[in-house]
PDB file with one MODEL, atoms N, CA, C and O in Angstrom:
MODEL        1
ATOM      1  N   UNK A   1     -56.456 -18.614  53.437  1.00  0.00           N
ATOM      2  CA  UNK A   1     -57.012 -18.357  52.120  1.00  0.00           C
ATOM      3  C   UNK A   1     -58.380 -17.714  52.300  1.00  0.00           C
ATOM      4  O   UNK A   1     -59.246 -18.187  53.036  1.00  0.00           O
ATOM      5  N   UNK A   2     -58.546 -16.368  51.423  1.00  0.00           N
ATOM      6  CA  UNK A   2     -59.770 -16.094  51.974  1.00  0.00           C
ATOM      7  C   UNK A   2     -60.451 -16.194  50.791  1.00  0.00           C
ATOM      8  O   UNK A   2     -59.827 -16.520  49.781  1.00  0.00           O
ATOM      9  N   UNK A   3     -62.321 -15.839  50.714  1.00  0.00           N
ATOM     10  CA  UNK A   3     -62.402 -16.039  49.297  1.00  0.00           C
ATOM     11  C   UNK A   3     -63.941 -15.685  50.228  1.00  0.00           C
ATOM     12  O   UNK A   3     -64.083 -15.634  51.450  1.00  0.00           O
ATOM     13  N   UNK A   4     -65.180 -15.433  48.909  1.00  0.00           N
ATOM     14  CA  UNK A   4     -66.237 -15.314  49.297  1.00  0.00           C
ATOM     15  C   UNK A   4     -67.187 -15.699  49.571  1.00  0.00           C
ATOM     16  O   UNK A   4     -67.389 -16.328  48.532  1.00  0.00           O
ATOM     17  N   UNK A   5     -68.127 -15.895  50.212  1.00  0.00           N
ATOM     18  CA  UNK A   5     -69.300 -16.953  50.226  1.00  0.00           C
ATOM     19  C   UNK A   5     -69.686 -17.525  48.776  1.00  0.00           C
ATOM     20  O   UNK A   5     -70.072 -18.663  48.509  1.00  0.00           O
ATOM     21  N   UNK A   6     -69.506 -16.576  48.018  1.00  0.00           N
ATOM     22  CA  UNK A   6     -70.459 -17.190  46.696  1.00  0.00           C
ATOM     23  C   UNK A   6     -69.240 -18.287  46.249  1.00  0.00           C
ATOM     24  O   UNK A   6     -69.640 -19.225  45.560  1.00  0.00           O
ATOM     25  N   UNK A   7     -67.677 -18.259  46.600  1.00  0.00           N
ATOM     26  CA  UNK A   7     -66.944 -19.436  46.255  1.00  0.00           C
ATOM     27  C   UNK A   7     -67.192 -20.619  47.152  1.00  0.00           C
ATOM     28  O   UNK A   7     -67.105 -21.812  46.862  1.00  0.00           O
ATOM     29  N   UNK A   8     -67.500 -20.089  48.236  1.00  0.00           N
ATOM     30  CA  UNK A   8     -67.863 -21.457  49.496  1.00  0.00           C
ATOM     31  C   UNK A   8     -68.883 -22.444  48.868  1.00  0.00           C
ATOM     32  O   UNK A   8     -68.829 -23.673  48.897  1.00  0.00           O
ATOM     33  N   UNK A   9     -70.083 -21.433  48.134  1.00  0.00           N
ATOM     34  CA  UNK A   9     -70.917 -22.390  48.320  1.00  0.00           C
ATOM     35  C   UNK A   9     -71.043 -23.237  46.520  1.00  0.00           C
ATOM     36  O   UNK A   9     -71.751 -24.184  46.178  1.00  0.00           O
ATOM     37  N   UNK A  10     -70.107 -22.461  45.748  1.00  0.00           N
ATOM     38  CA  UNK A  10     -69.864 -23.385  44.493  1.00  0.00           C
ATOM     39  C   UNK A  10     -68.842 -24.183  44.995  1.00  0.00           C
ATOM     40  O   UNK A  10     -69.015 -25.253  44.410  1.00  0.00           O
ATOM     41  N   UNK A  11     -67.827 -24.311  45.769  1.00  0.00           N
ATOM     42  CA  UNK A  11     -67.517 -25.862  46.241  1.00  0.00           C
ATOM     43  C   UNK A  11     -68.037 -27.095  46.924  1.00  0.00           C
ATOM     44  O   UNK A  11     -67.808 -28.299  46.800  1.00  0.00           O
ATOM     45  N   UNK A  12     -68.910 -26.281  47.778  1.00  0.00           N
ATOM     46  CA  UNK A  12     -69.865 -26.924  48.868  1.00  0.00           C
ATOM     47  C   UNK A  12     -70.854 -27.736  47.309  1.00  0.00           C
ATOM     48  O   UNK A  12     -71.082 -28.946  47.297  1.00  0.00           O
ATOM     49  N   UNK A  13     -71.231 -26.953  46.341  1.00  0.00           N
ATOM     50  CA  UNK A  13     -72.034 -27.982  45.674  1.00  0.00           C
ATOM     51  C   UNK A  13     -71.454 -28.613  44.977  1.00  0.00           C
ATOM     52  O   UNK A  13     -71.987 -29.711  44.814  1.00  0.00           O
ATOM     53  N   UNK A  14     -70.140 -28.401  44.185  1.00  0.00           N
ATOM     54  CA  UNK A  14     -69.497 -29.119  43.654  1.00  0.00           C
ATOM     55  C   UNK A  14     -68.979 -30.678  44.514  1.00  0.00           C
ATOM     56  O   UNK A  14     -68.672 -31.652  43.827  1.00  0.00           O
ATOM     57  N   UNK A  15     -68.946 -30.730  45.657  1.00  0.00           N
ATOM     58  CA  UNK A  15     -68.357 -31.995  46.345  1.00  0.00           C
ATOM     59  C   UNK A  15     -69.862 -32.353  46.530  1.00  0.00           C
ATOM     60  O   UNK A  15     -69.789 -33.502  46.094  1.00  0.00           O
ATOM     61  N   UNK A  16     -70.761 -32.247  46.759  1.00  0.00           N
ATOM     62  CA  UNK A  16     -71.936 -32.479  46.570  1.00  0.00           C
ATOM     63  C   UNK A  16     -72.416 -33.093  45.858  1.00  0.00           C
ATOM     64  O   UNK A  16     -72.906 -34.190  46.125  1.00  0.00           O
ATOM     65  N   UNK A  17     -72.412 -32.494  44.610  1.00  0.00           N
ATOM     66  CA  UNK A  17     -72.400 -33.544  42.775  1.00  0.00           C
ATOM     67  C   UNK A  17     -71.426 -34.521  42.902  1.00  0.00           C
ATOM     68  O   UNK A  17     -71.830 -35.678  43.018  1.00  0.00           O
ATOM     69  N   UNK A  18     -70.035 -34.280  42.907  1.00  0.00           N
ATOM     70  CA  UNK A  18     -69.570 -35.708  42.923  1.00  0.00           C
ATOM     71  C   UNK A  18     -69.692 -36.696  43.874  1.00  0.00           C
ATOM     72  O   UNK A  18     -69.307 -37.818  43.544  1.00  0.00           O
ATOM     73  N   UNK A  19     -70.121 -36.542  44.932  1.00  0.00           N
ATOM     74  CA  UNK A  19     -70.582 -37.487  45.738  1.00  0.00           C
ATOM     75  C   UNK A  19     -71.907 -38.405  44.887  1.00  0.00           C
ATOM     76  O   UNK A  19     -71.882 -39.636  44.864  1.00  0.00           O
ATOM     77  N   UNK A  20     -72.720 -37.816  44.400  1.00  0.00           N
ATOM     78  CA  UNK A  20     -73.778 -37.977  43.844  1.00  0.00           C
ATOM     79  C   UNK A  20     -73.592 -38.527  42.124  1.00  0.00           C
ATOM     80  O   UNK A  20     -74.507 -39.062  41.498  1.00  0.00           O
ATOM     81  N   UNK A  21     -72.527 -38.319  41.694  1.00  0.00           N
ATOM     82  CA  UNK A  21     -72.046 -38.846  40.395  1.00  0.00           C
ATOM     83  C   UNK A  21     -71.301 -40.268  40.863  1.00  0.00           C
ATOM     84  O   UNK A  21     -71.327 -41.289  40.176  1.00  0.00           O
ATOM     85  N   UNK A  22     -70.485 -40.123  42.440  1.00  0.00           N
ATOM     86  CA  UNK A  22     -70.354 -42.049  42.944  1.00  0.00           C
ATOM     87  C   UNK A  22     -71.057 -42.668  42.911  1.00  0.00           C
ATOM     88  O   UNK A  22     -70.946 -43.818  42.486  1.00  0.00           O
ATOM     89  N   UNK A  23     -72.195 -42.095  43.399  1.00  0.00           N
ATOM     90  CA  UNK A  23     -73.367 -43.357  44.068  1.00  0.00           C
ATOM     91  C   UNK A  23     -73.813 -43.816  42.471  1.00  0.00           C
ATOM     92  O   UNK A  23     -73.916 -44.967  42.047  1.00  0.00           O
ATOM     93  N   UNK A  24     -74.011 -42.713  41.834  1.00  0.00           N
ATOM     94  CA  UNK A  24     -74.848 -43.336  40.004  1.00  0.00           C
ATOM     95  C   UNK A  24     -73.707 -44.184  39.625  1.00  0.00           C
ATOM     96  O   UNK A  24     -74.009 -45.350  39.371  1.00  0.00           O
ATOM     97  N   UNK A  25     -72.267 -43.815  39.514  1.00  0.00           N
ATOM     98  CA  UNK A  25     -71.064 -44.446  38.967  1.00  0.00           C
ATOM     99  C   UNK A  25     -71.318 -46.139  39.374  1.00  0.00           C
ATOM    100  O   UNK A  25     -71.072 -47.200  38.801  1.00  0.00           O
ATOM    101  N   UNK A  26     -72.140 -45.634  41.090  1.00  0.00           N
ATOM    102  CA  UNK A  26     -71.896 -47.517  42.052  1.00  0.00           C
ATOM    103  C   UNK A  26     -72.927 -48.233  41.131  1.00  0.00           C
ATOM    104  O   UNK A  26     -72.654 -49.249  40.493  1.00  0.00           O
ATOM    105  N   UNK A  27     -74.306 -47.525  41.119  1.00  0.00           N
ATOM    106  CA  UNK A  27     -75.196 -47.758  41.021  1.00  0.00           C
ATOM    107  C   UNK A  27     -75.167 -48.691  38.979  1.00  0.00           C
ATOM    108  O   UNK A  27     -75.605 -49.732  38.489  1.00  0.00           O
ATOM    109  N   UNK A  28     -74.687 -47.955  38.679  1.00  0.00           N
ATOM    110  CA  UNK A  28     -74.358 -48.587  36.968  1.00  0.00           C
ATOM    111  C   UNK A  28     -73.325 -49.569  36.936  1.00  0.00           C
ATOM    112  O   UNK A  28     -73.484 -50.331  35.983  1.00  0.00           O
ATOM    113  N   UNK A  29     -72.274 -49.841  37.666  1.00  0.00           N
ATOM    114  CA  UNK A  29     -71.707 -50.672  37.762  1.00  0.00           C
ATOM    115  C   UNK A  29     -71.900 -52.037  38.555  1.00  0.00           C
ATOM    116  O   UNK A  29     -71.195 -53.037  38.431  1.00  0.00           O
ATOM    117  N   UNK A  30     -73.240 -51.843  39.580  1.00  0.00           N
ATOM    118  CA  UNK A  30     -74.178 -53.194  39.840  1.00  0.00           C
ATOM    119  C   UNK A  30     -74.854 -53.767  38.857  1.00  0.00           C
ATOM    120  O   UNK A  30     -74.877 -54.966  38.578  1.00  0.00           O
ATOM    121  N   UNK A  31     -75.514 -52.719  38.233  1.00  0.00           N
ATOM    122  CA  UNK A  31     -76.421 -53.379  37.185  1.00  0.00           C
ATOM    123  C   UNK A  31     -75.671 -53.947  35.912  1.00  0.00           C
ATOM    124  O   UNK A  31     -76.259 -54.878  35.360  1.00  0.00           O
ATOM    125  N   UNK A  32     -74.468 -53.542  35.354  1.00  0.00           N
ATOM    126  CA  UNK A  32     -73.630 -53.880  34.409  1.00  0.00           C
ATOM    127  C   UNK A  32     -73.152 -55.228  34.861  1.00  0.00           C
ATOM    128  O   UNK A  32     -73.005 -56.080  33.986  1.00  0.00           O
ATOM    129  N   UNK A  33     -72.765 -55.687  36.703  1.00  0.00           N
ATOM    130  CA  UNK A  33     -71.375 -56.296  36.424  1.00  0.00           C
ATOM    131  C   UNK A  33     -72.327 -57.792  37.543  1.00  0.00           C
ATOM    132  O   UNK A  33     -71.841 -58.890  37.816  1.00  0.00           O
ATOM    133  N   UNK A  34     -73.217 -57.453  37.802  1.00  0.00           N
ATOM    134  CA  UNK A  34     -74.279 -58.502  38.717  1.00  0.00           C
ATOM    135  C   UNK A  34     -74.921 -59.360  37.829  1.00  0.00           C
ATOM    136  O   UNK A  34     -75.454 -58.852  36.842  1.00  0.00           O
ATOM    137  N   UNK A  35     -74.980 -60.760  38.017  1.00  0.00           N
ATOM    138  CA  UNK A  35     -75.664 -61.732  37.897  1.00  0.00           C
ATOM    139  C   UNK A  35     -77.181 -61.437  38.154  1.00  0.00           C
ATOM    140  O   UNK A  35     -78.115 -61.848  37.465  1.00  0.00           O
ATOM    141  N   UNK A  36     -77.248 -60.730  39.156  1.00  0.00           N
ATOM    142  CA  UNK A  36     -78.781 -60.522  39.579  1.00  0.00           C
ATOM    143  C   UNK A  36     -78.787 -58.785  39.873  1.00  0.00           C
ATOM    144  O   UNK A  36     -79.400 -58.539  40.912  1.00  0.00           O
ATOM    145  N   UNK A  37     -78.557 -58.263  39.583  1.00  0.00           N
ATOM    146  CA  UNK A  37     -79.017 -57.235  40.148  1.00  0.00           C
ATOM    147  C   UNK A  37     -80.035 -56.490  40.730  1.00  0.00           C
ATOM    148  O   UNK A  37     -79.716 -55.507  41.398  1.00  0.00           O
ATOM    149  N   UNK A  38     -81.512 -56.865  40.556  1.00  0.00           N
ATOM    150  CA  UNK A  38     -82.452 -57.178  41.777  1.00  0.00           C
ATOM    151  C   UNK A  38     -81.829 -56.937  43.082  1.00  0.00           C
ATOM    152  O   UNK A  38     -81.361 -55.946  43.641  1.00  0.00           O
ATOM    153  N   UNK A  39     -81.995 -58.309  43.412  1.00  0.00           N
ATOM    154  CA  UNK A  39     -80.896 -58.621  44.714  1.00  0.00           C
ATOM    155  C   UNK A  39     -80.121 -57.374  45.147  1.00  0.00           C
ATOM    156  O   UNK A  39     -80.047 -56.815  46.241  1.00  0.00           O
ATOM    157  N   UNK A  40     -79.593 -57.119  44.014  1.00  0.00           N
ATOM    158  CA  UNK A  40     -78.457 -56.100  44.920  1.00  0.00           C
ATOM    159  C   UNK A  40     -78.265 -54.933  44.595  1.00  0.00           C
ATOM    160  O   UNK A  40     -77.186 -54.340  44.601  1.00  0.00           O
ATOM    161  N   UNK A  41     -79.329 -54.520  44.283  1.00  0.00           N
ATOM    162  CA  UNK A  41     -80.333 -53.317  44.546  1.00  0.00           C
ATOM    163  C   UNK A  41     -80.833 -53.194  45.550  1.00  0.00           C
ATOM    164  O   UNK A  41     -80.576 -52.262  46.311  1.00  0.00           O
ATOM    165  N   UNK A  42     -81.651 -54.092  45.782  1.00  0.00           N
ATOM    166  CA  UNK A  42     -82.559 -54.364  47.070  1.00  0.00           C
ATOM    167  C   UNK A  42     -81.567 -54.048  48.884  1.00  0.00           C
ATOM    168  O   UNK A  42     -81.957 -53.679  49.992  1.00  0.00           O
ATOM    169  N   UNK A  43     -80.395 -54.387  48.396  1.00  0.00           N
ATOM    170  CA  UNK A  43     -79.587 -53.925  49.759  1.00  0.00           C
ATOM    171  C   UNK A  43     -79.418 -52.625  49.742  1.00  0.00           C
ATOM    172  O   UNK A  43     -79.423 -52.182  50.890  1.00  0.00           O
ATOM    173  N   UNK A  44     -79.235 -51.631  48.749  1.00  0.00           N
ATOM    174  CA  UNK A  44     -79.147 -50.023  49.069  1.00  0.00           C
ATOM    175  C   UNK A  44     -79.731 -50.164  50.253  1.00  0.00           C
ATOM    176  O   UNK A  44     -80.399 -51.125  50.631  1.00  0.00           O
ATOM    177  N   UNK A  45     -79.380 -48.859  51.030  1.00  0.00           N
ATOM    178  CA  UNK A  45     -79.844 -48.289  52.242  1.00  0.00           C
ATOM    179  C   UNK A  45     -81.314 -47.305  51.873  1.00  0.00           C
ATOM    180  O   UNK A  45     -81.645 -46.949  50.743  1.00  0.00           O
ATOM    181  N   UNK A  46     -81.847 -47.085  52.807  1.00  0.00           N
ATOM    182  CA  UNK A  46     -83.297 -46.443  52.252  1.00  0.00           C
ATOM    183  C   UNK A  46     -82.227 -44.724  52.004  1.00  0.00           C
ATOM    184  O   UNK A  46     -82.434 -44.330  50.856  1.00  0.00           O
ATOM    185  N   UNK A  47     -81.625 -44.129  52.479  1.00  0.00           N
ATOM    186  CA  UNK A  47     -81.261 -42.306  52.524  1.00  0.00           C
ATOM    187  C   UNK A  47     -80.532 -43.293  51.287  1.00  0.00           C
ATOM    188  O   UNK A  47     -81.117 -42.825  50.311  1.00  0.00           O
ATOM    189  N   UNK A  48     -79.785 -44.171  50.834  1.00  0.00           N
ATOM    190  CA  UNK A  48     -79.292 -43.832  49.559  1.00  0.00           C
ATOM    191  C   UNK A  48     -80.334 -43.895  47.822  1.00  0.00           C
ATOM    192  O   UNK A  48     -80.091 -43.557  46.664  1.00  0.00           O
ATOM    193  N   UNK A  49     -81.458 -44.492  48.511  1.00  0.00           N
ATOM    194  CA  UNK A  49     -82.243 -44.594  47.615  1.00  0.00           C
ATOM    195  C   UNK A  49     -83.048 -43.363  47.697  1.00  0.00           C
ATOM    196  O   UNK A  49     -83.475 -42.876  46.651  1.00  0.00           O
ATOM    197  N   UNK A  50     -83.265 -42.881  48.686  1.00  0.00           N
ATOM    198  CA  UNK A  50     -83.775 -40.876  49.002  1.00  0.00           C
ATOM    199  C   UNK A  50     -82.921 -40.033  47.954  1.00  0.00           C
ATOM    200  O   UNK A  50     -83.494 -39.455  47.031  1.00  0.00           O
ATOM    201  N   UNK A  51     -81.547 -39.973  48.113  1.00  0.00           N
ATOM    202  CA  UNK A  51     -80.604 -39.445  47.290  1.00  0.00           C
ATOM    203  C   UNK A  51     -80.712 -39.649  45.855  1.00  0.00           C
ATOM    204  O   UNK A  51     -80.933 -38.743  45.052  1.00  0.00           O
ATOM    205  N   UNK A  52     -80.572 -40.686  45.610  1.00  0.00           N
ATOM    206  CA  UNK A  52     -80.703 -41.343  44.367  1.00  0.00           C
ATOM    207  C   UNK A  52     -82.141 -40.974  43.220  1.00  0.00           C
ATOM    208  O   UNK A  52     -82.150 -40.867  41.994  1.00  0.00           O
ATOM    209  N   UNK A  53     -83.116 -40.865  44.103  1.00  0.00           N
ATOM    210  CA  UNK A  53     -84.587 -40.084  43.556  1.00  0.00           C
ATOM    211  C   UNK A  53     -84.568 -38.408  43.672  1.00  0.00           C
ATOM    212  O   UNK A  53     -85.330 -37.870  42.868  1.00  0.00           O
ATOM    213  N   UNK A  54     -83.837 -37.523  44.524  1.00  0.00           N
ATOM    214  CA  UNK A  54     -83.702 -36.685  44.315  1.00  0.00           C
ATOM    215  C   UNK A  54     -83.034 -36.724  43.319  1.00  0.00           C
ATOM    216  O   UNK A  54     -83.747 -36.513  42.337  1.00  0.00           O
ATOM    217  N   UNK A  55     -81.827 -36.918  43.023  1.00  0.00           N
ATOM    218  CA  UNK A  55     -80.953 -36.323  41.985  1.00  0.00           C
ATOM    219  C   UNK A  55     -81.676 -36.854  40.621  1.00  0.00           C
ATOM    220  O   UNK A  55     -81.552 -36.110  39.649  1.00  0.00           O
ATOM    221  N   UNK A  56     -82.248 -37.786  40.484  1.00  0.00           N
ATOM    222  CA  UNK A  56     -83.483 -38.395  39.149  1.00  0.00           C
ATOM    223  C   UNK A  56     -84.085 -37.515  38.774  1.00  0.00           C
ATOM    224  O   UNK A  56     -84.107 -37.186  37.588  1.00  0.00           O
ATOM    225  N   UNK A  57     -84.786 -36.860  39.794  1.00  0.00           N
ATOM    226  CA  UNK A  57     -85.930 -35.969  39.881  1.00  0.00           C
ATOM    227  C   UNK A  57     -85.414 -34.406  39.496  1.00  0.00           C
ATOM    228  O   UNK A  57     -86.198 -33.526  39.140  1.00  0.00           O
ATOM    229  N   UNK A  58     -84.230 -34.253  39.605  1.00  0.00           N
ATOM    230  CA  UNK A  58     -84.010 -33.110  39.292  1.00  0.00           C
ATOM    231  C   UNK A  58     -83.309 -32.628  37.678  1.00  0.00           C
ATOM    232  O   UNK A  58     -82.893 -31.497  37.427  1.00  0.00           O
ATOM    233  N   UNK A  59     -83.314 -33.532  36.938  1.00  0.00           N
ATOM    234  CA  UNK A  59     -82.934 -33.663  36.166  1.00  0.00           C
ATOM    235  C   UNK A  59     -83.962 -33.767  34.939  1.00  0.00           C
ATOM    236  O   UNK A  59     -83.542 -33.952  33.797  1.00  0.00           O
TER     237      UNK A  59
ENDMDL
END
């Protein structure tokens, strides 16, 4: 299949965003479905909380 860079790189960002629409999807469904959510917040990984402020920030 051939196709052009400018399609490469609207897929390349498209799997990109939805990766980034999971983590918010994870991220709202702790705070909705947790007793504490504090707590379990506090376990994110630091690059998912990097991620998580970029995509905030860009918006």
């Amino acid at each position: 299949m051939e196709g052009t860079s400018d399609e490469a790189f609207h897929w390349k960002g498209r799997r990109g965003e939805e990766k980034m629409y999971g983590k918010v999807r994870r991220l709202e469904k702790i705070l909705k479905d947790s007793e504490n959510p504090e707590r379990k917040l506090r376990k994110i990984g630091k690059g998912e909380q990097a991620d998580l402020a970029k995509w905030t920030d860009g918006d």
